[in-house]
C-alpha positions in Angstrom: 4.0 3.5 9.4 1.1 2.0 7.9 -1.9 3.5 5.8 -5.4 1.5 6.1 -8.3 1.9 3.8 -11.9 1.4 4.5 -11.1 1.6 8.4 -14.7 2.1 8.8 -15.8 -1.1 7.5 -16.1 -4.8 8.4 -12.3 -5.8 7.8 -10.9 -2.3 7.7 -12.0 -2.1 12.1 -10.7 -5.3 12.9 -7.7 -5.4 10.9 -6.6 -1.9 12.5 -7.0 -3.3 15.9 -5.1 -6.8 15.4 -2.1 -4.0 13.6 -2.1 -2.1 17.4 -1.9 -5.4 19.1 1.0 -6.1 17.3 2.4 -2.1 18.1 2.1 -1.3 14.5 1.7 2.7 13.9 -1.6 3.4 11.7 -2.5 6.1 9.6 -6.2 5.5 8.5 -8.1 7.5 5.6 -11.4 7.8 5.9 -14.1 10.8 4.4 -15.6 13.5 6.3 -18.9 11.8 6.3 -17.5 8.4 7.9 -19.2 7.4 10.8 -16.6 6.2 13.4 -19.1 4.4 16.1 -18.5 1.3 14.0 -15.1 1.6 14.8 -15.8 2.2 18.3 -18.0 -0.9 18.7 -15.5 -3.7 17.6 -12.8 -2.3 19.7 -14.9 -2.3 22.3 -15.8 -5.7 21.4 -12.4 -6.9 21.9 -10.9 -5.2 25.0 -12.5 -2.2 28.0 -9.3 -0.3 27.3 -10.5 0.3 23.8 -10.3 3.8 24.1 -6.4 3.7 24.2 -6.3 1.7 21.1 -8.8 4.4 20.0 -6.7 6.8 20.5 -3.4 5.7 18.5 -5.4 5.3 15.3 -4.0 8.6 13.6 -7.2 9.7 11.2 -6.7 11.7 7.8 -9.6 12.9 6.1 -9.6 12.0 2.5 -11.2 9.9 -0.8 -8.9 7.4 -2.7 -10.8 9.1 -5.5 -9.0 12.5 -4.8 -5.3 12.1 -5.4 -4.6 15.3 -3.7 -6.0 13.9 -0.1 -4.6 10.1 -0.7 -1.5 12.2 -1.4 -1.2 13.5 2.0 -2.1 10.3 3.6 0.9 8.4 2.3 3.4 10.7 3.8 6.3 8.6 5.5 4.3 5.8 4.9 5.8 2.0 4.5 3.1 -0.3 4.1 -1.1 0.0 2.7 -3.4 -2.5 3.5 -6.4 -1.2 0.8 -9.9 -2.2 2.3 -11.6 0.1 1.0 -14.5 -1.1 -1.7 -18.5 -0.3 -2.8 -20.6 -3.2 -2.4 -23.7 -3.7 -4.4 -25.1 -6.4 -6.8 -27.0 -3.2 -8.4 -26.8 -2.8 -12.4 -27.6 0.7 -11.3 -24.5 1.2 -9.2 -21.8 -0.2 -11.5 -20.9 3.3 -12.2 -19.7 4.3 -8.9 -18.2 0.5 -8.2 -16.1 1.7 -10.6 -15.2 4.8 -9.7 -14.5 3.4 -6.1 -13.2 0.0 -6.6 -11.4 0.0 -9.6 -10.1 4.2 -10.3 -9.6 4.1 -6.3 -7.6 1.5 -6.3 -5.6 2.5 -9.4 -5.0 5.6 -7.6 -3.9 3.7 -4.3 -1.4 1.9 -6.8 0.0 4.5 -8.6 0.7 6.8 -5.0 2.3 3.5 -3.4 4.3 3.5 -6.4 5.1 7.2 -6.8 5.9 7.5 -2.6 7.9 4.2 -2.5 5.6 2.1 -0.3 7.4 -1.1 0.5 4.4 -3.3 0.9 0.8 -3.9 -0.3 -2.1 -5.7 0.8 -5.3 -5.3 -1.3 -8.5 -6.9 -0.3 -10.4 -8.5 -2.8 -13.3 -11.6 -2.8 -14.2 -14.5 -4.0 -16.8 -13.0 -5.8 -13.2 -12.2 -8.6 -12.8 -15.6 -8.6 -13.5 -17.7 -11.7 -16.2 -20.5 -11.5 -14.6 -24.1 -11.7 -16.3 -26.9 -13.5 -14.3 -29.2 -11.1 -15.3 -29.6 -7.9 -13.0 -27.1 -6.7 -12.4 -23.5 -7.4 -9.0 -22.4 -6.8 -6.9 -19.3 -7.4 -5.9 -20.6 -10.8 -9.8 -21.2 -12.2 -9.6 -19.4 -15.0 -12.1 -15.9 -14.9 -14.8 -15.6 -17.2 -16.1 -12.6 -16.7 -19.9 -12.5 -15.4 -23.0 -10.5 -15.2 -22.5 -9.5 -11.5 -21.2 -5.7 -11.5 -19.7 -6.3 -8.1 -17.8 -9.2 -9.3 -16.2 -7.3 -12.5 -14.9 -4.4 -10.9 -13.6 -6.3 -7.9 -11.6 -8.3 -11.0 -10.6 -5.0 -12.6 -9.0 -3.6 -9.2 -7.6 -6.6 -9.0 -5.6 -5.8 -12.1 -4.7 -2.8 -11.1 -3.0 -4.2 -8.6 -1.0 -6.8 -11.0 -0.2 -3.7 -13.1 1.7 -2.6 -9.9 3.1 -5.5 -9.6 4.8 -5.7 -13.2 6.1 -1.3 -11.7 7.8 -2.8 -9.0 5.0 -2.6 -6.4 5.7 -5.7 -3.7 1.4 -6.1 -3.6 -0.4 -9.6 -2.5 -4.1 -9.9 -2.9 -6.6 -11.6 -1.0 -9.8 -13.3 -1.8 -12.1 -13.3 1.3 -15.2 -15.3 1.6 -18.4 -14.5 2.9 -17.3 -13.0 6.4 -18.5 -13.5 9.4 -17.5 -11.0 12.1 -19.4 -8.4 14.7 -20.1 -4.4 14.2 -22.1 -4.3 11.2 -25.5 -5.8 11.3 -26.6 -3.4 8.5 -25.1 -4.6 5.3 -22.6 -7.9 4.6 -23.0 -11.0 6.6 -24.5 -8.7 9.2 -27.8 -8.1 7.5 -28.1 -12.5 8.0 -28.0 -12.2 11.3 -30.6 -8.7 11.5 -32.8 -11.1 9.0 -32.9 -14.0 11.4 -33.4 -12.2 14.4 -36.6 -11.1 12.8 -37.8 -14.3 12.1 -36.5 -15.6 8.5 -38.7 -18.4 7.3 -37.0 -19.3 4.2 -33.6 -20.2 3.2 -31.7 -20.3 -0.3 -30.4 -23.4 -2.0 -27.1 -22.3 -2.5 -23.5 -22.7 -1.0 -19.9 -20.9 -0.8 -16.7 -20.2 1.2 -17.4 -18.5 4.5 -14.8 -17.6 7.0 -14.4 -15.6 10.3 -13.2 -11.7 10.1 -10.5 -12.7 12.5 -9.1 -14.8 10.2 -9.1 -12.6 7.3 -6.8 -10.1 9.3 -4.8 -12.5 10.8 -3.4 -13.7 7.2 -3.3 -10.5 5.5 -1.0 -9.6 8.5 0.8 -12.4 8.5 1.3 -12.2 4.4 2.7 -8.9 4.7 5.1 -10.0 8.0 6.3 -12.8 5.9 7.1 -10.8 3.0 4.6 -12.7 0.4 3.7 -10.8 -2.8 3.1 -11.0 -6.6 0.8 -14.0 -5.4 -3.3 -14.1 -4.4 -4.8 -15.8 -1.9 -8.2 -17.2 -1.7 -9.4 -17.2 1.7 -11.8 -19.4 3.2 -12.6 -22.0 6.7 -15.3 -24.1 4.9 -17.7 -24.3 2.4 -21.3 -24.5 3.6 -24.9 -23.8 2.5 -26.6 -20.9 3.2 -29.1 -23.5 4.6 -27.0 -24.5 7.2 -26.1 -21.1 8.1 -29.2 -19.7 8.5 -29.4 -22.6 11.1 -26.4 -22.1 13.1 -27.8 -18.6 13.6 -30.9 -19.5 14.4 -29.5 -21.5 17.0 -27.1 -19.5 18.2 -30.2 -16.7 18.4 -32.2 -18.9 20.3 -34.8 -18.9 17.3 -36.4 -21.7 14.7 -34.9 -21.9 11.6 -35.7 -21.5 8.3 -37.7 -24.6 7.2 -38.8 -23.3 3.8 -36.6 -23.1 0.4 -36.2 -20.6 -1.7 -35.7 -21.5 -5.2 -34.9 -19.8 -8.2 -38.7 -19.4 -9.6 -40.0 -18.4 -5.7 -36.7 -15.6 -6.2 -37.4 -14.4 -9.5 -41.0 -14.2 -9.0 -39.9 -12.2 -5.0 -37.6 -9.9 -7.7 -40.3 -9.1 -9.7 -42.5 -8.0 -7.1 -39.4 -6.4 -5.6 -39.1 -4.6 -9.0 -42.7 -3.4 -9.3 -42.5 -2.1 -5.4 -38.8 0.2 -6.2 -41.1 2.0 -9.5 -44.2 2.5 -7.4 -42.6 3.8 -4.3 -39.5 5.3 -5.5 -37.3 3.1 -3.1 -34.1 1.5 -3.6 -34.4 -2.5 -4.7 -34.0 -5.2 -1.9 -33.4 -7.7 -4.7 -31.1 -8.5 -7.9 -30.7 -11.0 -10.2 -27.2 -11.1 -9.0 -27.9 -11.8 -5.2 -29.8 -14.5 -6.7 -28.0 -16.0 -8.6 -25.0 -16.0 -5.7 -27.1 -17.7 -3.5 -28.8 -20.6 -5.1 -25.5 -21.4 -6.6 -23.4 -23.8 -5.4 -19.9 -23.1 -5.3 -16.3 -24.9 -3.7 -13.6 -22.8 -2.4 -10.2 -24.0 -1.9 -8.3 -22.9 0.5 -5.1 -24.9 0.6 -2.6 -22.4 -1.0 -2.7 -20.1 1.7 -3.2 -23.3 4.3 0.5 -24.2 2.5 1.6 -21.1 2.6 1.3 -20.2 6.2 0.3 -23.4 7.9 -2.7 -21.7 8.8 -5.4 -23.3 11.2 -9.2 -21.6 10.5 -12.1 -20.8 13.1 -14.5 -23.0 12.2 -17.7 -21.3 11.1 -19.8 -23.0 14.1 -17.7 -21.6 16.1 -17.2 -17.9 14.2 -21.1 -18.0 14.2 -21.7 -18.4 17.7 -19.5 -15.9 18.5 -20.6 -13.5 16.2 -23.8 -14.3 17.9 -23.0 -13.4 21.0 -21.9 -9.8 20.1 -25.6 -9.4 18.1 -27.2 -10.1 21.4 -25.3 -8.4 23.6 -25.8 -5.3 21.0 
């Protein structure tokens, strides 16, 4: 039997239907509040018997910030894929990034250890990556910890996990890039897509690792099938711009792209104002100096330790893109 996390997000829904394609038996926590249409969708997305796969997806109501309700969850349970996290480039919510991504995940450790859970598969980024000087970042870049919130708690679940590791726990870890994938136009990779449909006129100078949702499952899965641990994995199809991005969804929207760039003084002066707007109307900020400083820098993922590992072959991003596409229009 198998436990997912974060079932109700981006990797979580497709991850849970690549497991029942392969007959895998899933237990899935998620909280009261989850909305499940997300879920819905990407089946949906993939298959018109979705409602069968629907159906086989055992739900358990629960936090991995309440030990008590994880507990239940892992009951004759053999192997956790953890997807759940908090993502935000807020200051202001490094609080509860901590409370979810890191003590969450220290509690999903310490029950796979307590219940015997024979394998582990935690989902981490890029973003706990260290910055090379090279031309190359890699899984050994040594990590320098940063002023991104997101980034330092995704580093400190990350060694929860390794603490595990040295208990006995058989865990690997994987480091996703910016993912591309259908269901969640709202928040991710999604909200580039919303962005461009509504006529994005600017693009940032930046550039990182991207790679396809697909992808992202189909290597955590076969990690696990193949028995990989104590190791992490960055994974990544190609490092692009942001500028070219923006274009390959424009294109693939039927829209013009982006033809002006956004540099850092156009950004900071767009945070300031963005600042000035949260005080005066009490509303949540569209902007950070984080998010800007992610995507006017320029950054090289590689990806051939995992490429060595499994002889993988990655979606191109054209190709993840237009697909993607396709499943925002069809919305």
């Amino acid at each position: 039997m198998i436990l997912v996390t974060g079932g109700t997000g981006l990797v979580g829904c497709h991850l849970m239907y690549h497991l029942l394609t392969h007959n895998r038996k899933i237990v899935a926590l998620r909280r009261e509040s989850s909305n499940l249409n997300p879920v819905k969708k990407v089946f949906k997305s993939y298959t018109t018997n979705y409602e069968s796969y629907l159906k086989k997806i055992e739900w358990i109501i629960g936090d991995i910030n309440d030990i008590d309700s994880i507990s239940n969850a892992f009951q004759n349970i053999d192997e956790v894929y953890h997807c759940a996290a908090f993502i935000s480039f807020e200051s202001s919510d490094l609080e509860i990034m901590k409370k979810i991504n890191v003590e969450g995940t220290a509690n999903m450790v310490n029950c796979s250890i307590d219940f015997k859970v024979k394998k582990f598969c935690y989902v981490s980024s890029i973003a706990a990556i260290g910055l090379s000087t090279n031309e190359f970042t890699d899984e050994n870049t040594e990590w320098i910890k940063t002023s991104n919130p997101y980034s330092n708690t995704k580093k400190d679940a990350e060694m929860e996990v390794w603490r595990g590791v040295h208990e006995g726990l058989n865990a690997v870890i994987v480091n996703p890039g910016v993912i591309i994938g259908n269901g969640f136009w709202k928040r991710g990779s999604g909200v580039i897509f919303t962005q461009v449909s509504r006529g994005l006129k600017y693009f940032t100078t930046g550039s990182t690792g991207f790679v396809c949702v697909t992808d992202v499952v189909s290597v955590m899965f076969q990690l696990m099938e193949k028995n990989i641990f104590s190791e992490r994995f960055i994974i990544i199809a190609e490092n692009l711009s942001f500028e070219k991005v923006f274009k390959l969804i424009s294109k693939n929207l039927g829209l013009a792209p982006p033809t002006k760039k956004a540099g850092k003084l156009l950004l900071f002066i767009a945070l300031f104002i963005d600042y000035m707007r949260s005080k005066i109307k009490s509303k949540k900020r569209r902007l950070s100096r984080s998010t800007i400083e992610s995507t006017t820098s320029i950054n090289h993922y590689s990806n051939s330790k995992v490429l060595d590992a499994l002889n993988y072959k990655f979606k191109s991003i054209e190709k993840s893109i237009k697909e993607t596409s396709q499943h925002f229009l069809d919305q």
